[in-house]
N, C-alpha and C positions, 0 to 999 in steps of 0.2 A: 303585100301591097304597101308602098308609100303613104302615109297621111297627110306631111308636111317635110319641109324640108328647113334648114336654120342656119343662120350663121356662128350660133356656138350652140351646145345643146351640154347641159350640166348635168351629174349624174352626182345625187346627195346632196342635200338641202344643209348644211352644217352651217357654224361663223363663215367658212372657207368660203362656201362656191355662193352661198348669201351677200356677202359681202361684195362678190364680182357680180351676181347679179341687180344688187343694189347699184353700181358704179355704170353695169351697162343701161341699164334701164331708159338714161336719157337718150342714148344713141340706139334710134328708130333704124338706123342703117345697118344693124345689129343684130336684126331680132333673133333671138336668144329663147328658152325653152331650156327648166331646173327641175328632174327626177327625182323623189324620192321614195323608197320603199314604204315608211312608215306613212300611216296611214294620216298619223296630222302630227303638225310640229313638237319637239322634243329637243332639249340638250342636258343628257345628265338628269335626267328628272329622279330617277331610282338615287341621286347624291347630293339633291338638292333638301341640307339637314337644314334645319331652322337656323337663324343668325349665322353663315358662313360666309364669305365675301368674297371680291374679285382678290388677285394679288397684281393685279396693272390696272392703269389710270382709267377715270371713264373717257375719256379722248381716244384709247384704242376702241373702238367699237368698230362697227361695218364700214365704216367711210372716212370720218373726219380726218385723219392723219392725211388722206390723196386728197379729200373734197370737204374742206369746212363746209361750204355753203348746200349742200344737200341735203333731203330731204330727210333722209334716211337717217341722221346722225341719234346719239343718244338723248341730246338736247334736245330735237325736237321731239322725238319720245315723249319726254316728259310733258312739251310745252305742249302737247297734243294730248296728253291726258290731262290736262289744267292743273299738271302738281309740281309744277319748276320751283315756287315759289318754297310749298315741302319740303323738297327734295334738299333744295338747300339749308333751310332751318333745322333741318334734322341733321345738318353737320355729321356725317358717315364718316367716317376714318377710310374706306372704301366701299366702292357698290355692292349692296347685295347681290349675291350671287341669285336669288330667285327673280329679282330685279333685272338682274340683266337676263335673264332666260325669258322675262316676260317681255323685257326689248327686241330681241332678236325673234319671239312669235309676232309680235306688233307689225316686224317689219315686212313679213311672210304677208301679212295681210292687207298690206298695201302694195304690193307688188302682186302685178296679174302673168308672170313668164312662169311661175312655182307651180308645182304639181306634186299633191301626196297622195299615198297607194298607190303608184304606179315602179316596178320595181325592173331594172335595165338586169337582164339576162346576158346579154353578150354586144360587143362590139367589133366589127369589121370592116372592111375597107375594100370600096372596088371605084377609085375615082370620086367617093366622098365617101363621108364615115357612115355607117348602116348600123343604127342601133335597133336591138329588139327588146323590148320589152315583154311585159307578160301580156300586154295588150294589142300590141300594134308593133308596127316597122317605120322608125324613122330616118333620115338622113340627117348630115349636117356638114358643115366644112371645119368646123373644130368642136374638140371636147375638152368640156375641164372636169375632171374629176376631183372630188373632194373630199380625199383619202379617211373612211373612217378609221376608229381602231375597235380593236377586242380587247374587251379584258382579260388579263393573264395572271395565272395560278403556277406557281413555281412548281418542278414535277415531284415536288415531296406531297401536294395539295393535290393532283391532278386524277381524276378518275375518280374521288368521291363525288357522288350524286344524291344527297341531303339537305332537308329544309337546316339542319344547324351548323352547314361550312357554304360559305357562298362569300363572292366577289361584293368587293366596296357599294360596285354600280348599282348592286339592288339593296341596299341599304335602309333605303326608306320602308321600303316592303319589308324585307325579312327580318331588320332586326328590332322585331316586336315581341313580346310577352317574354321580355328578360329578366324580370323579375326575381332576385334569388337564386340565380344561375352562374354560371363560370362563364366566364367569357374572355376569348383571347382576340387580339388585334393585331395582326404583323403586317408592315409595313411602316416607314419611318419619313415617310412622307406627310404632305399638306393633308391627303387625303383621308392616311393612315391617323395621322393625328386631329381631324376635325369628326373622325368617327368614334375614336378614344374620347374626347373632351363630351361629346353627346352620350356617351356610354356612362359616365364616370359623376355627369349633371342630373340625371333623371332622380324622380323623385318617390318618397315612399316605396310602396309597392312592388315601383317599375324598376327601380336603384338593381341591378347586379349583387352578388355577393362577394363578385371577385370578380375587375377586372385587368387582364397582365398585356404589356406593348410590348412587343419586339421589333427591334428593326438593326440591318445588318449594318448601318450606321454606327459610327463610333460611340455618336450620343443622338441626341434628340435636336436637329439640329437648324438654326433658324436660316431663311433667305437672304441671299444677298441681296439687298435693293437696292446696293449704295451707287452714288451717280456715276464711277467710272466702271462699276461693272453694268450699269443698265445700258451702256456703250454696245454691249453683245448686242445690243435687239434693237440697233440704228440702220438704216438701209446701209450706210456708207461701211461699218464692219459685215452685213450679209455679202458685200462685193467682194468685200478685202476677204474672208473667209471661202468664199466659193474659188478662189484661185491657190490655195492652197494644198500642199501635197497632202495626200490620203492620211499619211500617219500622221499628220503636224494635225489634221481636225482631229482625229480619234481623239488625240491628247487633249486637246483646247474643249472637246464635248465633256469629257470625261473629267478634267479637272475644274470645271466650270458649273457640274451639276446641280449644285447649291443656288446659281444664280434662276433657276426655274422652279425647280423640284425640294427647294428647301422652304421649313414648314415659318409661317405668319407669325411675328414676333409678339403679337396680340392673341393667337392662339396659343401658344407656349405660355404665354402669361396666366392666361386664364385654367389651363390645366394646373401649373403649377401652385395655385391658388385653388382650386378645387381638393387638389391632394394636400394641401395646409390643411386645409377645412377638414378634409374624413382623417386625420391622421390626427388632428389637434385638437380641431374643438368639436367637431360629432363622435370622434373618439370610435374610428374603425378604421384601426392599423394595418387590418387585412384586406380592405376591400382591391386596394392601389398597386399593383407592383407594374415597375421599370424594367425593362430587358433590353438596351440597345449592346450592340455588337456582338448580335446571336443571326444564327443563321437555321433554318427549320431545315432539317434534313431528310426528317421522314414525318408521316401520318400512319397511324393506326384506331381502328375502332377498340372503342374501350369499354363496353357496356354500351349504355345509351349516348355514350358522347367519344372525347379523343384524345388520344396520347400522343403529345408532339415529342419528337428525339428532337433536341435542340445543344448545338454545339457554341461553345465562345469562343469567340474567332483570340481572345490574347490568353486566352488560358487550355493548351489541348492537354487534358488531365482526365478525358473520356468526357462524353454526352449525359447532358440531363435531361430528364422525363419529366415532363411537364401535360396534367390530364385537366379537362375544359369542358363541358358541355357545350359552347359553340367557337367558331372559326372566323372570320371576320380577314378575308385574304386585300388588303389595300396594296398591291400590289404590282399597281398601274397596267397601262393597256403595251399592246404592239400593236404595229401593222406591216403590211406584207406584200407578195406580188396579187394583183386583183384576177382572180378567176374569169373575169368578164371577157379580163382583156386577152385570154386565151388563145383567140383567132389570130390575132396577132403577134405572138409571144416571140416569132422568130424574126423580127422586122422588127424590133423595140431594143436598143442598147440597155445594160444594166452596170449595174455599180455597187458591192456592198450590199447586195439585200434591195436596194430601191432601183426603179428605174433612173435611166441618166441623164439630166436635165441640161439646157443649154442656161444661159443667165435669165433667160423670161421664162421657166420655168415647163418650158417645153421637151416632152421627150425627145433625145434623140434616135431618130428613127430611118429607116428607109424610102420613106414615101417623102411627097408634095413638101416643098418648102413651107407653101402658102395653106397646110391643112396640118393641124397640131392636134398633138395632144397635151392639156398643162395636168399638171401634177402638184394639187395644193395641199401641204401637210404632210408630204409621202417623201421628203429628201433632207432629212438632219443631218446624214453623214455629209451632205453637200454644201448646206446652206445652214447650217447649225441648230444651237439648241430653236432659237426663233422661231424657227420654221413650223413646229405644232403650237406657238405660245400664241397669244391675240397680237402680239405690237407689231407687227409685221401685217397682217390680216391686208390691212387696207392699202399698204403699198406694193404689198405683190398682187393685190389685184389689179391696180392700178395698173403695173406693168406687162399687165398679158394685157387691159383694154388696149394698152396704149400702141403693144406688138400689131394688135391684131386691126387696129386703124391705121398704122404706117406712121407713127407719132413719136416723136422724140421729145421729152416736154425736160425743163431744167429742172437737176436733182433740190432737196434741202438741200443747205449746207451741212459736210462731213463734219465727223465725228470733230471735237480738239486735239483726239490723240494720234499723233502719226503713227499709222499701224505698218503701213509698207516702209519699205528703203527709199522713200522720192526726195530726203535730203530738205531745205529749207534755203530763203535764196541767198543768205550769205555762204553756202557750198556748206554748211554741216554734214554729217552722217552720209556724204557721197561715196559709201563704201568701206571706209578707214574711221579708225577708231582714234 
């Protein structure tokens, strides 16, 4: 039986579908209705290490980039906890990362369409879309889905089930009572190295005896932030890139990696300055080792702990055996095609792993023009690295409200850099060099 029926109905409560729910919120024409399995708000809580920060502006939040004047922004966050005046005297080099987790619960709780512990089992379609729940049966005329991910364990890591080899995301939980122990860290990312820099700070007691970083990285290697690469994550290149041939993104994803996925120039400092300190003046040579441009090949148990086979990608001269009592896999997440969407799976185009998005980030599909399905965070091969990162968050949401009221509203202004062939108006670059 029926309980309600909507005109969008959200499935995952994340930045993603929060954000569009934030944005719908004022259009009562709208009404809307946001699923979440967990039973109350959460992002990254198991990786939220003490002092670890945003690595994009606090302007990308839920809204401000589509809608300064809303309610929802991070500013008013703050001016709504009476600590604007803090926030800025304590001068952040960027936002806390607990900070912004406790903005985006804030937001949940001012908004009345959110719903936690209620988890979408399947969706189908007979004339509207038919979600089931573990509770009930809803209807709706569109669905945004708000792509989560998994974390992933490379398959030399996969199949131990041990409190001393576990994923970044429970970080906070599990990597306790380190004290005097080996400890290894692979992964050469933000994530990889803001669990290294905690590992490597702890104090007394708690200090490791040994801790070693691997990453298949040439080196340890910082972000690009600089202003023409932050050009990736401008609406005006998500346009220019979504029109692009399939191999032309692979390459521009792939050689661009850095501009996401590389590690905070102020974290690299601070480790690099931690390892001065045990190496020079606490005088423990051994606790510190460096391993970028290894790659873990295998796992084995070793007694009470692990023996990683671990290769150098510029020296093949045979594998080294490197033994830990724990694992620490930062290793970043995937996602995937969504089970839910099962019922539908033969009525849904795909592309590379993701479903196939039109430019409002709608699948395409066989059914109703006027009845969608969006797909937020679920299409990099399409819409590039942006697409899982926050700068983008509030202008593609913006773009499905805007789809789904019949609204054409005037872009920012693009990028300064001519990305296409369109020439300039004394006839330059019309094709000829």
């Amino acid at each position: 039986m029926t309980d309600k029926h909507f005109g969008v109905l959200g499935i995952g409560a994340g930045p993603a579908n929060l954000s569009l729910a934030a944005l719908l919120y004022p259009h009562r024409d709208l009404p809307s209705l946001f699923l979440d399995r967990k039973e109350a708000f959460g992002w990254h809580d198991g990786q939220q290490i003490p002092s670890t920060s945003l690595q994009v502006s606090m302007l990308k939040d839920l809204v401000s980039l589509a809608d300064p004047t809303s309610k929802f922004s991070f500013l008013n966050y703050l001016h709504d906890q009476g600590r604007i005046y803090h926030f800025i005297n304590a001068q952040f080099d960027a936002v806390p990362r607990q900070e912004f987790r406790n903005y985006l619960e804030w937001a949940t709780w001012r908004m009345k369409n959110i719903v936690f512990g209620e988890e979408v089992r399947s969706v189908d379609f007979d004339g509207v879309f038919k979600v089931r729940t573990d509770e009930r049966v809803l209807t709706a005329d569109n669905i945004s889905l708000g792509v989560g991910s998994q974390p992933w364990i490379p398959p030399a890591g996969q199949g131990w089930h041990a409190p001393s080899q576990f994923h970044v995301c429970d970080f906070v939980d599990k990597a306790v009572d380190l004290g005097g122990k080996r400890v290894v860290v692979v992964g050469g990312g933000q994530s990889g190295a803001e669990a290294f820099l905690d590992l490597i700070s702890r104090q007394g007691g708690e200090l490791p005896s040994r801790v070693s970083w691997f990453s298949r990285r040439s080196n340890f290697l910082p972000i690009d932030d600089s202003p023409f690469t932050n050009d990736f994550y401008m609406p005006s290149y998500s346009e220019y890139f979504y029109g692009l041939e399939r191999a032309t993104r692979e390459r521009i994803n792939q050689e661009n990696v850095l501009s996401s996925d590389g590690i905070s120039e102020s974290t690299l400092r601070a480790i690099y300055q931690q390892t001065y300190h045990h190496r020079f003046i606490a005088r423990s040579p051994g606790l510190i080792r460096l391993y970028p441009n290894r790659e873990i090949t295998g796992v084995a148990q070793a007694g009470a702990g692990w023996e990683l086979t671990v290769v150098n990608k510029d020296r093949p001269d045979g594998p080294q055996h490197v033994t830990t009592d724990v694992i620490v896999w930062s290793t970043g997440f995937r996602t995937g095609l969504l089970e839910l969407l099962a019922p539908l799976a033969d009525r849904l185009d795909r592309y590379d792993g993701e479903y196939q998005v039109d430019r409002d980030y709608a699948v395409r599909w066989d059914g109703p023009e006027d009845h969608n399905i969006f797909i937020q965070n679920g299409t990099p091969a399409q819409r590039g690295l942006a697409d899982k990162n926050l700068s983008l968050l509030a202008w593609r949401s913006q773009r499905i409200v805007d789809r789904l009221r019949g609204v054409q509203r005037e872009e920012q202004l693009s990028s300064f850099v001519e990305w296409a062939n369109e020439g300039s108006e004394d006839g330059e670059l019309q094709g000829r060099v």
